[in-house]
C-alpha positions as a Markdown table, in Angstrom:
| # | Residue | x | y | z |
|---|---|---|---|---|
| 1 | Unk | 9.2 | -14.1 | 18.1 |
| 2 | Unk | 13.1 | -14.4 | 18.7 |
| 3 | Unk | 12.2 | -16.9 | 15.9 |
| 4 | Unk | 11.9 | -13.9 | 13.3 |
| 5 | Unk | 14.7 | -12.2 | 14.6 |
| 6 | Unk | 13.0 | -9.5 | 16.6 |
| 7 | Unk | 14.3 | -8.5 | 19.7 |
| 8 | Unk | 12.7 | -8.6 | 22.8 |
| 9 | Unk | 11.5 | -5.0 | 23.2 |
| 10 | Unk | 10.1 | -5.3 | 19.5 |
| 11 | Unk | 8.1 | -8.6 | 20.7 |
| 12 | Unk | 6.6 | -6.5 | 23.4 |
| 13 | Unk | 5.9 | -3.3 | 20.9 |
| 14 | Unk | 4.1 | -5.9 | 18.4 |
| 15 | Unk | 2.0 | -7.6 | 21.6 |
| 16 | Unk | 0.9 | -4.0 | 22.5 |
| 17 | Unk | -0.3 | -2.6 | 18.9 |
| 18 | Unk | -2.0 | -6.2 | 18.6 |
| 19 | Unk | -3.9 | -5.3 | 21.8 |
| 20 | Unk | -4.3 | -1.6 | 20.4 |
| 21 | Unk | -6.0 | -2.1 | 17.4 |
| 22 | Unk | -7.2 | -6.0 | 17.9 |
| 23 | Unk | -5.5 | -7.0 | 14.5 |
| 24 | Unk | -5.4 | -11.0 | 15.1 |
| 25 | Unk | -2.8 | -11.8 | 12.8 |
| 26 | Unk | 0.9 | -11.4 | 14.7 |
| 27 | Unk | 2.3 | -11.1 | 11.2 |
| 28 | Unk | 0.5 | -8.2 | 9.8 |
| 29 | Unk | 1.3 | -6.2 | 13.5 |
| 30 | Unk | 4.9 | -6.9 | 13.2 |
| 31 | Unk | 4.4 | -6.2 | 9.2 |
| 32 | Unk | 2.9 | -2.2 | 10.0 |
| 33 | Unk | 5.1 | -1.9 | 12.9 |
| 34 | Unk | 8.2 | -2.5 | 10.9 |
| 35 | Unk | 7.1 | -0.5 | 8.0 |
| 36 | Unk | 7.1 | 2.5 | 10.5 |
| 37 | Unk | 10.6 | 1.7 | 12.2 |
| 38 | Unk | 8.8 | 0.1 | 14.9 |
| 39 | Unk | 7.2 | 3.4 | 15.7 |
| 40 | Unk | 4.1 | 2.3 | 18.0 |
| 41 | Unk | 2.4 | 5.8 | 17.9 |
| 42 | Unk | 3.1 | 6.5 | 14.5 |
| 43 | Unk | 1.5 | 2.8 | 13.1 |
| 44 | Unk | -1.4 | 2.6 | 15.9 |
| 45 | Unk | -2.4 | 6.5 | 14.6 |
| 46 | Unk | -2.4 | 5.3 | 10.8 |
| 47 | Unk | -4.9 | 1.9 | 11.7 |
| 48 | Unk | -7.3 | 4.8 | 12.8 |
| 49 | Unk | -7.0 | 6.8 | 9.5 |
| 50 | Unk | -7.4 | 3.1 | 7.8 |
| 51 | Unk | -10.8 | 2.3 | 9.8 |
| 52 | Unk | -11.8 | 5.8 | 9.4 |
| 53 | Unk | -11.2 | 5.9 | 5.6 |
| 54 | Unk | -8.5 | 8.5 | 5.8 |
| 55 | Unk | -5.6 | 8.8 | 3.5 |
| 56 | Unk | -2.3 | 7.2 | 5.3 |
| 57 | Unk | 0.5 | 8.8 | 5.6 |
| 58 | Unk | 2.5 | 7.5 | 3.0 |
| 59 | Unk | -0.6 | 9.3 | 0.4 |
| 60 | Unk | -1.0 | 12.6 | 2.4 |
| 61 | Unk | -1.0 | 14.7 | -0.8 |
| 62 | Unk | -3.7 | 15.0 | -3.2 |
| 63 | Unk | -0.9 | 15.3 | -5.9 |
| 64 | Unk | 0.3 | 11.6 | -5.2 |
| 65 | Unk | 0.5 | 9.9 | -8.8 |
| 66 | Unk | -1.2 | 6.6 | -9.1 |
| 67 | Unk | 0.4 | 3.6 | -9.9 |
| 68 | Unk | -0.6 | 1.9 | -13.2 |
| 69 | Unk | -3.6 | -0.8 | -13.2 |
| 70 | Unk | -3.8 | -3.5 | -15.8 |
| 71 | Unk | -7.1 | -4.2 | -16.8 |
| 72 | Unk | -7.5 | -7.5 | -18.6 |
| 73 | Unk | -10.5 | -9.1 | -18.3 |
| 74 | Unk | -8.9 | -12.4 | -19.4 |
| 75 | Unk | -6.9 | -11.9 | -16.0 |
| 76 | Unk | -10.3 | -11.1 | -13.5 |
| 77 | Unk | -12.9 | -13.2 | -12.3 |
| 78 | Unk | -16.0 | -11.7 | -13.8 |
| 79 | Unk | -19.2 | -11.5 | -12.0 |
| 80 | Unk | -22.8 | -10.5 | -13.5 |
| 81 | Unk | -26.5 | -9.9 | -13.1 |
| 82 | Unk | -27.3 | -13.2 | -15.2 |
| 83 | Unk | -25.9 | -15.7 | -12.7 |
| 84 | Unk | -26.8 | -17.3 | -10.0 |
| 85 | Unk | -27.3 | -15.3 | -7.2 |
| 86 | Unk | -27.9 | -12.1 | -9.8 |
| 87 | Unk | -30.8 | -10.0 | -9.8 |
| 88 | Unk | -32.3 | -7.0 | -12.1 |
| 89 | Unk | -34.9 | -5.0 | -11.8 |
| 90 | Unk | -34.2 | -2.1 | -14.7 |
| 91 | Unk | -34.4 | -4.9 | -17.4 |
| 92 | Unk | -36.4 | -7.7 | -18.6 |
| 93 | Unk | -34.7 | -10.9 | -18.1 |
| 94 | Unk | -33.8 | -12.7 | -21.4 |
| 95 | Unk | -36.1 | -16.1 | -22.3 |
| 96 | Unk | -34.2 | -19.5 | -22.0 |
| 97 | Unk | -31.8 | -20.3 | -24.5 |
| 98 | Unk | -33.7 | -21.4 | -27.4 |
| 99 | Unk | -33.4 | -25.3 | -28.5 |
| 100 | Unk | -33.6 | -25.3 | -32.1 |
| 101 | Unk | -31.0 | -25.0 | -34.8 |
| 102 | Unk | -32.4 | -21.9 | -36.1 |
| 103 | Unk | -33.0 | -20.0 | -32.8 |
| 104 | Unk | -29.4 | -21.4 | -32.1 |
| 105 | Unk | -28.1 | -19.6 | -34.8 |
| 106 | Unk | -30.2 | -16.5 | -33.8 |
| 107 | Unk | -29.1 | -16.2 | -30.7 |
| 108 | Unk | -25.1 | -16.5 | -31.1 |
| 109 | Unk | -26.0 | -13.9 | -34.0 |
| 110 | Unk | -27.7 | -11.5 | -31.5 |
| 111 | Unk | -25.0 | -12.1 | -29.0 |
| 112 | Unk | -22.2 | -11.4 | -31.5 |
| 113 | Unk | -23.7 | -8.3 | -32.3 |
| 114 | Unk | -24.7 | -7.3 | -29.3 |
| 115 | Unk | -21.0 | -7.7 | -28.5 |
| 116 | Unk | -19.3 | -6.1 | -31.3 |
| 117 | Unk | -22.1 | -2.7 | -31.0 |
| 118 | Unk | -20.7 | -2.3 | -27.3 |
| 119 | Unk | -17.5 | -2.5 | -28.4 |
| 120 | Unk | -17.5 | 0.3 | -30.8 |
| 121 | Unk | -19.5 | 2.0 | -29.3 |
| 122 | Unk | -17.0 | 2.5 | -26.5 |
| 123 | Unk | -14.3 | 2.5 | -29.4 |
| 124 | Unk | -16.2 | 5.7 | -30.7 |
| 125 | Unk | -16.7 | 7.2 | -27.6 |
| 126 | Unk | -13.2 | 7.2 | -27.3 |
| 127 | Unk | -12.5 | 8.8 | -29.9 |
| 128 | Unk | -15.0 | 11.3 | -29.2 |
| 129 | Unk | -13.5 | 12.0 | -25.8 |
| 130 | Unk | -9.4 | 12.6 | -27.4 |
| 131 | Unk | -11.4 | 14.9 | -29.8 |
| 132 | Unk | -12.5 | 17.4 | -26.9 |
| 133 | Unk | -15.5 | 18.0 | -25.9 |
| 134 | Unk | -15.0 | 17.0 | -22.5 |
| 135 | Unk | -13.8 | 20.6 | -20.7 |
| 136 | Unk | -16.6 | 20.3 | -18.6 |
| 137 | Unk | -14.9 | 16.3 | -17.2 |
| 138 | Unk | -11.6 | 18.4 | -16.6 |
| 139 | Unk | -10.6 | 16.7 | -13.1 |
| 140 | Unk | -9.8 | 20.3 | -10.4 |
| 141 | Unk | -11.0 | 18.9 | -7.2 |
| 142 | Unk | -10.7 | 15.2 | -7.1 |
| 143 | Unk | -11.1 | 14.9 | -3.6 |
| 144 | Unk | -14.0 | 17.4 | -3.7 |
| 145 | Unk | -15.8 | 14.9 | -6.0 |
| 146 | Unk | -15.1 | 12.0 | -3.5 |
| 147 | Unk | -16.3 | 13.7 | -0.5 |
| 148 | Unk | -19.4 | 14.9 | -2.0 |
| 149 | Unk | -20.3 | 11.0 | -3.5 |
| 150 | Unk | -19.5 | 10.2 | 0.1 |
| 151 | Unk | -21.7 | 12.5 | 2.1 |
| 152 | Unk | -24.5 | 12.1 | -0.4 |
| 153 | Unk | -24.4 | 8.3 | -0.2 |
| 154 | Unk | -24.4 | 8.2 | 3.6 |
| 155 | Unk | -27.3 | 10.7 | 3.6 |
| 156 | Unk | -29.0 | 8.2 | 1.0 |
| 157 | Unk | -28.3 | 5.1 | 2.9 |
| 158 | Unk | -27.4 | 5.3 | 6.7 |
| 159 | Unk | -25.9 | 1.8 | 6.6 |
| 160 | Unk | -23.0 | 1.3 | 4.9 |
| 161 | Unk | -19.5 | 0.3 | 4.5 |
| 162 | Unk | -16.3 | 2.8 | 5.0 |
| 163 | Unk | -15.5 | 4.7 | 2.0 |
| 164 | Unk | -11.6 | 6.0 | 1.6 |
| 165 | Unk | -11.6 | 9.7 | 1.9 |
| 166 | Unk | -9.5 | 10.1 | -1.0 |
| 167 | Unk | -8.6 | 10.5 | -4.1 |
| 168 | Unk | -8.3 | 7.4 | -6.5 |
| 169 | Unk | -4.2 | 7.8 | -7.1 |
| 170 | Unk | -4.3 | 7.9 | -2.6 |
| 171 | Unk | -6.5 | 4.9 | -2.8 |
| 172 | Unk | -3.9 | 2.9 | -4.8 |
| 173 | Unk | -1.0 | 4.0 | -3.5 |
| 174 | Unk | -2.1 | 3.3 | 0.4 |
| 175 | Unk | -3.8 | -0.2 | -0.8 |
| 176 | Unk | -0.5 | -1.5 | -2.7 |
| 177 | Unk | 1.8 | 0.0 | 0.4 |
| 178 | Unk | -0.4 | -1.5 | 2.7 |
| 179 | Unk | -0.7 | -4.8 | 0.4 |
| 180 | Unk | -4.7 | -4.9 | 0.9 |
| 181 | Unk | -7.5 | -5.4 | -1.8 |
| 182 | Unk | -8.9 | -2.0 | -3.0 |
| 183 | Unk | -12.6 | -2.3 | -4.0 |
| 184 | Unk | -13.4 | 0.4 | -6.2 |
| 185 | Unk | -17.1 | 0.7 | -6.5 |
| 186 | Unk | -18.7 | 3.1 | -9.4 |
| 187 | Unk | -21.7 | 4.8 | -8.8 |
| 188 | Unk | -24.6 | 6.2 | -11.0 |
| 189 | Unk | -27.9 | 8.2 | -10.1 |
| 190 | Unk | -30.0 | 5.3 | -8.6 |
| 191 | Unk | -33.4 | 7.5 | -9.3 |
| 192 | Unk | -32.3 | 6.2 | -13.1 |
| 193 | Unk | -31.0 | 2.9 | -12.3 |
| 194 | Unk | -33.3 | 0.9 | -9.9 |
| 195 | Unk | -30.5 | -2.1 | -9.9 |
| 196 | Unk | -28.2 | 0.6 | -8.5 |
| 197 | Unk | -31.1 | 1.6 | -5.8 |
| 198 | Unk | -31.4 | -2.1 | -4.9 |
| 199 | Unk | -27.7 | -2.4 | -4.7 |
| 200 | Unk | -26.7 | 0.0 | -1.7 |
| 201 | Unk | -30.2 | 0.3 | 0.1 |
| 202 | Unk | -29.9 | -3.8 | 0.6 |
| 203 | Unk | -26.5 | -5.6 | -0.7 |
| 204 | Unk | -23.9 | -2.9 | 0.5 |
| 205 | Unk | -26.0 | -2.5 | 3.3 |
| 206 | Unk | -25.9 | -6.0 | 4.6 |
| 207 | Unk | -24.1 | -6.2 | 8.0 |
| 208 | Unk | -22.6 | -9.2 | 7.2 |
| 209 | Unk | -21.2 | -7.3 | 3.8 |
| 210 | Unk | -19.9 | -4.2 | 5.8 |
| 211 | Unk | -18.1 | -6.6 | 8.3 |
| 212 | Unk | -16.3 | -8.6 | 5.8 |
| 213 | Unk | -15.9 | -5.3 | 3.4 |
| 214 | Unk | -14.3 | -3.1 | 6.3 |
| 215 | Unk | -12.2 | -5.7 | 7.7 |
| 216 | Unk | -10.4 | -6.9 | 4.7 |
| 217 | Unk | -10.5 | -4.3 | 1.6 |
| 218 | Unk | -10.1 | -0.7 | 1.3 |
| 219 | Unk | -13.5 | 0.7 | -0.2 |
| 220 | Unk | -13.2 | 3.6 | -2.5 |
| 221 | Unk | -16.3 | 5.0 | -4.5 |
| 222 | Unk | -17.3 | 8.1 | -6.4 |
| 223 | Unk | -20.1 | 9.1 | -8.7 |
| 224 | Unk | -19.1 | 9.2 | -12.5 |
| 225 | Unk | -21.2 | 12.2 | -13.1 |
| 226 | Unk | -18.0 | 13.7 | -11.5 |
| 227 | Unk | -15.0 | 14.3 | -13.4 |
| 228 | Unk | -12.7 | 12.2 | -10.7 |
| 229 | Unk | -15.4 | 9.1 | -10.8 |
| 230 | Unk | -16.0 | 10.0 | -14.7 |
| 231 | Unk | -11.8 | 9.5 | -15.5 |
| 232 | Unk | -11.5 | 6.0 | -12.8 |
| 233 | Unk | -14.6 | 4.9 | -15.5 |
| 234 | Unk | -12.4 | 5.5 | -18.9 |
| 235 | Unk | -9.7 | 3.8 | -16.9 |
| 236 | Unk | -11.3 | 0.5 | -16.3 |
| 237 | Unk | -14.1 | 0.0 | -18.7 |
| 238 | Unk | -17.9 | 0.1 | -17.2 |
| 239 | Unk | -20.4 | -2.4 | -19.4 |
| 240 | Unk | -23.0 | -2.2 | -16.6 |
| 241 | Unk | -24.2 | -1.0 | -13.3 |
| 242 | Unk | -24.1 | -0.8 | -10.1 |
| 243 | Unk | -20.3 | -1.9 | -10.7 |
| 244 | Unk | -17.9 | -2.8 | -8.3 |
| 245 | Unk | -13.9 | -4.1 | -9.1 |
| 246 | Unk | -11.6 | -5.1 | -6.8 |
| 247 | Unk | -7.8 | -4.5 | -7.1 |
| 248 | Unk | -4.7 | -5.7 | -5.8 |
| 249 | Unk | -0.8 | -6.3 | -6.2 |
| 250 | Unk | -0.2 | -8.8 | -8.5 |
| 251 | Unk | 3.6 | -10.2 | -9.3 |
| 252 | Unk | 4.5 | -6.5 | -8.1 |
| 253 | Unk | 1.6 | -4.8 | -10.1 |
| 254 | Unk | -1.6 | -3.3 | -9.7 |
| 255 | Unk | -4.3 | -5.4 | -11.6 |
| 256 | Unk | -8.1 | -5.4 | -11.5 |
| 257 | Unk | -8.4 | -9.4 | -10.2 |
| 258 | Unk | -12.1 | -9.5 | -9.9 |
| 259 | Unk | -15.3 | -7.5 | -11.7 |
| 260 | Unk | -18.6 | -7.1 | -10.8 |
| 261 | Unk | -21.6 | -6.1 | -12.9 |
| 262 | Unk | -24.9 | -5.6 | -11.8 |
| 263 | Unk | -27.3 | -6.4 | -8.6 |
| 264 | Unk | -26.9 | -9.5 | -6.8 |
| 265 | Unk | -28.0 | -10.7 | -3.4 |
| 266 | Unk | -26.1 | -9.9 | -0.4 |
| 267 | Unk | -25.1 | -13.7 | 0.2 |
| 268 | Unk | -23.9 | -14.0 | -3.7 |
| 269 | Unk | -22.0 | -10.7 | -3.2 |
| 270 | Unk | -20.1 | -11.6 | 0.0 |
| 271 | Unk | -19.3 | -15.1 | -1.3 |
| 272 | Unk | -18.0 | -14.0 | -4.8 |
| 273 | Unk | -15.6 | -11.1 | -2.8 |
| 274 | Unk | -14.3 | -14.0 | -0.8 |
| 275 | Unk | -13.5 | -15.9 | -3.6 |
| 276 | Unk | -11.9 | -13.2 | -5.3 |
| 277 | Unk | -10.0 | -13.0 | -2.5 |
| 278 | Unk | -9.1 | -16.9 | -1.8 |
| 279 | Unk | -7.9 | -16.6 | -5.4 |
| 280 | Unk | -5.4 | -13.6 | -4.9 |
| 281 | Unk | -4.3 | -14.0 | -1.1 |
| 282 | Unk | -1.2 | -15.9 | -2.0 |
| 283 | Unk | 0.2 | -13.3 | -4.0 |
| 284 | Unk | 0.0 | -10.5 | -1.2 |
| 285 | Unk | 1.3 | -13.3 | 1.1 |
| 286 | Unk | 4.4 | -13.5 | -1.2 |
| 287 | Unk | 4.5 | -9.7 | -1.4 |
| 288 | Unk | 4.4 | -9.8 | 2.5 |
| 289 | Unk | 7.0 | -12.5 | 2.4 |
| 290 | Unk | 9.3 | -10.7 | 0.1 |
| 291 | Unk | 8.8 | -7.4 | 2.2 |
| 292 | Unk | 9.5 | -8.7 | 5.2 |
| 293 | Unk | 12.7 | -11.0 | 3.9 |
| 294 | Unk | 14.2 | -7.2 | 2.5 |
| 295 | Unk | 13.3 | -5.3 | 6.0 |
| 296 | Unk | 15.2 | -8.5 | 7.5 |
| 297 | Unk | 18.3 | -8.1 | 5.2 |
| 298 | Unk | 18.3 | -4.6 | 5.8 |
| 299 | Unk | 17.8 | -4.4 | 9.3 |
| 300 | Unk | 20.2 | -7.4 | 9.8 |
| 301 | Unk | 23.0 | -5.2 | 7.3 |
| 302 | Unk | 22.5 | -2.1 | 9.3 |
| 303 | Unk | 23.1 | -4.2 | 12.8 |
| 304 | Unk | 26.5 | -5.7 | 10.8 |
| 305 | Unk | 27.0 | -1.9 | 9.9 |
| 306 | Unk | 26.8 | -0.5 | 13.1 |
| 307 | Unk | 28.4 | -3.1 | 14.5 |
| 308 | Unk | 31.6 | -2.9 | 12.1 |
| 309 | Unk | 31.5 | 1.1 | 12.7 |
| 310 | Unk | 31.5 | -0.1 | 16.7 |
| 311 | Unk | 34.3 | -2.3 | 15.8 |
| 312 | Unk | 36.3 | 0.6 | 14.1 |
| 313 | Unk | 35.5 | 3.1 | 16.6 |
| 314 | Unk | 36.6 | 0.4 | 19.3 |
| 315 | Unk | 40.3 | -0.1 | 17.1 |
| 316 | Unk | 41.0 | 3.5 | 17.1 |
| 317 | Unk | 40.4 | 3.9 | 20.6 |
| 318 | Unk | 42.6 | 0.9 | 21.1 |
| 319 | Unk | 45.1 | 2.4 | 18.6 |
| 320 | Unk | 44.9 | 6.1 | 20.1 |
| 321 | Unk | 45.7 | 4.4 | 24.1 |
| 322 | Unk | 48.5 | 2.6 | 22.3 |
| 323 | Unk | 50.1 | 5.7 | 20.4 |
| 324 | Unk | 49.6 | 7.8 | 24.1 |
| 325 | Unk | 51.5 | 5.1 | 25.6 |
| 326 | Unk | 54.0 | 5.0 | 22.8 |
| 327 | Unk | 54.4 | 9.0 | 23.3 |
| 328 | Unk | 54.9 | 8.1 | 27.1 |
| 329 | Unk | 58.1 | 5.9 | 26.7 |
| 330 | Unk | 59.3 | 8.2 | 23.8 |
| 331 | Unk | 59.0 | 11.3 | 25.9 |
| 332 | Unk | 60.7 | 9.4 | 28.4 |
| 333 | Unk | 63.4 | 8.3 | 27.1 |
| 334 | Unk | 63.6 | 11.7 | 25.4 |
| 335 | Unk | 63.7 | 13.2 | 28.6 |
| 336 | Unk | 66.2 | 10.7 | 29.9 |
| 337 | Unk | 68.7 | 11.2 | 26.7 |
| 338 | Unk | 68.3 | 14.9 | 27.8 |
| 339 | Unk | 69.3 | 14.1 | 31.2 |
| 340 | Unk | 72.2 | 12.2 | 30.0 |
| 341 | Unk | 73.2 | 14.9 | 27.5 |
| 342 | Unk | 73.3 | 17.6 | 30.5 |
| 343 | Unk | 75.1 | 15.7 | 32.5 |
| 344 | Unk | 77.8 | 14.7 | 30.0 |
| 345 | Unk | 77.8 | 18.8 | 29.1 |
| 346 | Unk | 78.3 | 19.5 | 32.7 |
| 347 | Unk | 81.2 | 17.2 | 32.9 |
| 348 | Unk | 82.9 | 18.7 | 29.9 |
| 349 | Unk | 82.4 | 21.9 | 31.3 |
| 350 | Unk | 84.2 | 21.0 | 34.7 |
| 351 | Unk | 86.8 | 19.5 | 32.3 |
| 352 | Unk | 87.8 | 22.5 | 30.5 |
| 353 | Unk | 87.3 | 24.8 | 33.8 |
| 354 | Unk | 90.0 | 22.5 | 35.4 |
| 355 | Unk | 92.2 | 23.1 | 32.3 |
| 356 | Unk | 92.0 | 26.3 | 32.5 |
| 357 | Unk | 92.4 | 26.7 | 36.0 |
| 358 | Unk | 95.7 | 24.8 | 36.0 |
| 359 | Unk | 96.9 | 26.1 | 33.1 |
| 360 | Unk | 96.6 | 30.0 | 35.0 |
């Protein structure tokens, strides 16, 4: 540890929160601890919140504003229903793709125009939504809605992954301080959509899903029949459900690196996350890097800091033991002028006394 420039009592404070909390990785210990001014309490107290889905400290209010996502699909792995490892149970699957030159042409016809209706469709709905219409989506209680989808959806299925007890902007903000991937996963009224049924009640609650979900992401969720889950829907486009994207901090933004549509197994959905996340690790390992690099320059210019303020203090005590002794000898040789003074006085004065004694 001396290695990275920490001193010994910090070595000891990041051994101790990695025996706390059983966080494996030395880095990210000494990472949290640092973030908090090596505060053991204070970073040990916030790994709770984390495991417990709390809000952090650093998104305490519900009034926090969330950072901008991009959402470019060009830019995400997408993940659907239709591949391998997919499943659907709401919809017939569609045949083999036909062989012939006619049902060639029929097909990339259908599929064009399936594709364009979606997209105005949304286009129009859109517009629909800037025209009003919408008083009723008016977001008053975002964290009402979350805790509601919450408690309903443990009540609905007892085994589960942790869901972030806060608001969407919270979930952000905590995920891109903390630099972790934020799954944000939509949810619709499975009595409507058996795919979304399916979804939770065996995929999400797969232990070895939950492990790898809990350990590494921060999961937020909330129904879009809400007006909180309704606005996180406009913001990052839903062609299908259940629907599950994960974010993360990309080249110091927020961007929606991975998408995924529709029912799958739990062994597709736990190997498509980790590639998702393979695929992005590097750039929260440069964020890491960068963060810690600036905590290091700043730490290591307050230490020159304080040590030129020690330096200064040091001179003027030097300079105020030099200018006593200086006022020493100066009063001393004042006092010794005076001496001489007084006696050369005195000497006049028996002078003139003789004078006039002789001159009586």
């Amino acid at each position: 540890m001396e290695a990275d420039g920490l001193t010994n009592e910090q070595t000891e404070k990041v051994l101790q929160f990695q025996d706390l909390t059983g966080i494996e990785d030395m880095n990210i210990c000494r990472d949290v601890l640092i973030r908090h001014q090596w505060d053991l309490e204070v970073a040990f107290q916030e790994q709770l919140n984390i495991r417990e889905g709390r809000p952090t400290m650093f998104a305490a209010s519900t009034e926090v504003r969330a950072p901008a996502v991009i959402n470019d699909r060009f830019l995400q792995q997408v993940f659907s229903a239709n591949m391998p490892g997919g499943r659907t149970i709401s919809r017939v699957p569609s045949g083999p793709m036909p062989r012939s030159f006619t049902g060639l042409l029929g097909y990339v016809i259908n599929f064009v125009f399936q594709y364009f209706y979606s997209t105005l469709t949304s286009i129009v709905g859109a517009f629909l939504n800037l025209g009003g219409g919408n008083e009723n989506r008016l977001v008053t209680d975002p964290l009402g809605d979350v805790m509601k989808f919450i408690h309903d959806y443990y009540e609905r299925y007892p085994e589960h992954p942790v869901f972030y007890q806060g608001t969407y902007a919270q979930a952000l903000n905590d995920a891109k301080q903390e630099l972790r991937f934020l799954i944000v996963y939509l949810h619709t009224d499975p009595s409507k959509n058996p795919d979304v049924d399916s979804f939770c009640r065996e995929t999400l609650s797969s232990r070895s899903v939950i492990d790898y979900i809990n350990t590494h992401t921060l999961l937020w969720g909330c129904d879009v029949s809400s007006p909180e889950g309704y606005r996180v829907m406009q913001s990052i486009t839903v062609r299908n459900y259940p629907l599950m994207v994960m974010i993360s901090l990309r080249a110091n933004r927020m961007m929606i690196v991975g998408r995924f549509e529709g029912d799958c197994t739990p062994e597709e959905l736990l190997r498509r996350l980790q590639s998702v996340t393979a695929a992005n690790e590097v750039w929260l390992s440069q964020a890491r890097a960068d963060r810690l690099e600036r905590n290091f320059t700043q730490t290591l210019r307050r230490q020159q800091d304080e040590a030129y303020e020690q330096s200064l203090l040091a001179d003027e005590e030097k300079e105020r033991i030099r200018q006593l002794e200086r006022d020493v000898v100066r009063q001393a040789q004042e006092a010794e002028e005076q001496a001489r003074q007084n006696v050369e006085l005195r000497k006049e004065e028996i002078a003139r006394q003789k004078i006039e004694l002789a001159s009586a």
